[in-house]
C-alpha positions, 0 to 999 in steps of 0.5 A, spaced: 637 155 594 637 161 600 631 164 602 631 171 598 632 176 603 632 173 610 634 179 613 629 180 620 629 182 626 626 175 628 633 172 626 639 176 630 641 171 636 641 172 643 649 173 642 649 178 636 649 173 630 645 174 624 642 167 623 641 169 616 648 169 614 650 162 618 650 157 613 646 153 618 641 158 615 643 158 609 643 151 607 639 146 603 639 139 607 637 140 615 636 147 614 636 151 621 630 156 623 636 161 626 636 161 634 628 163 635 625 158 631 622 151 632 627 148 628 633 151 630 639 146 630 645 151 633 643 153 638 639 147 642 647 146 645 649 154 645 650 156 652 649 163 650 642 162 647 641 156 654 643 162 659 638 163 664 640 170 664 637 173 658 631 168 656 630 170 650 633 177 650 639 180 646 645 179 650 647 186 651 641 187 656 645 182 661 647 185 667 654 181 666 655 183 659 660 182 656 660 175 660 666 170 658 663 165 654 661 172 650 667 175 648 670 168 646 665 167 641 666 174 638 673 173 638 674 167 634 668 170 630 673 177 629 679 172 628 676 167 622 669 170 620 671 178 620 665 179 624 663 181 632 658 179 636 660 184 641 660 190 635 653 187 633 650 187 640 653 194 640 649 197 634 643 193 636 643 198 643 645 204 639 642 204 633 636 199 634 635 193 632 631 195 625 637 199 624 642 194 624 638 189 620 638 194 615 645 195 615 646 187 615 642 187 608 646 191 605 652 189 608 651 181 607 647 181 600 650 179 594 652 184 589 651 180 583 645 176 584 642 179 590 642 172 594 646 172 601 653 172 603 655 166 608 659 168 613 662 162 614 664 161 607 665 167 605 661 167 598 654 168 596 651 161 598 646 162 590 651 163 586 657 163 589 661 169 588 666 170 594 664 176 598 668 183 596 672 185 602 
């Protein structure tokens, strides 16, 4: 079973990704901590978290921001998970970065049981209900 609100500042990638949603995160075996944590699993070969540009900071603060690698990403992101790196980097620097965490709880928890929508499978990764458009 998924963590019950995941949601943290603590979990929003260099590039924009919510770790709570990916379902790296949110899996049972071999679990992911998200980008920052100790026992990260994605991000030991991520480009983007190893660029020596941003050590550790959000992407958007990067003098080369939006760089190549970054707008691949949010492409193929957009096209087959319905979500943008580059949109999230862009709330995190207009809104804040509590604000947007906030906006991601309600937008990624499950209506039906409150556990958290994958985004890479498109459902709730307790019960399984697939994510309302």
């Amino acid at each position: 079973m998924a963590p019950k609100n995941p949601f943290r500042t603590t979990l929003i990638a260099p590039c924009g990704m919510n770790c709570a949603i990916c379902s790296a995160f949110l899996r049972e075996k071999n679990r992911c901590g998200g980008c920052y944590a100790p026992d990260r699993l994605c991000s030991i070969n991520c480009t983007i978290s190893a660029c020596e540009k941003i050590q550790g900071r959000h992407h958007h603060t990067c003098d080369d921001f939006p760089c190549k690698r970054l707008k691949q990403l949010d492409t193929r992101y957009r096209t087959k998970y319905g979500m943008s790196m580059l949109g999230n980097l862009e709330a995190i620097k207009n809104e804040g970065i509590r604000a947007f965490v906030k906006r991601e709880r309600e937008r990624w928890t499950c209506t039906s049981c409150g556990g958290t929508i994958d985004v890479h499978h498109k459902k709730c990764a307790d019960c399984g209900k697939d994510r309302e458009s």
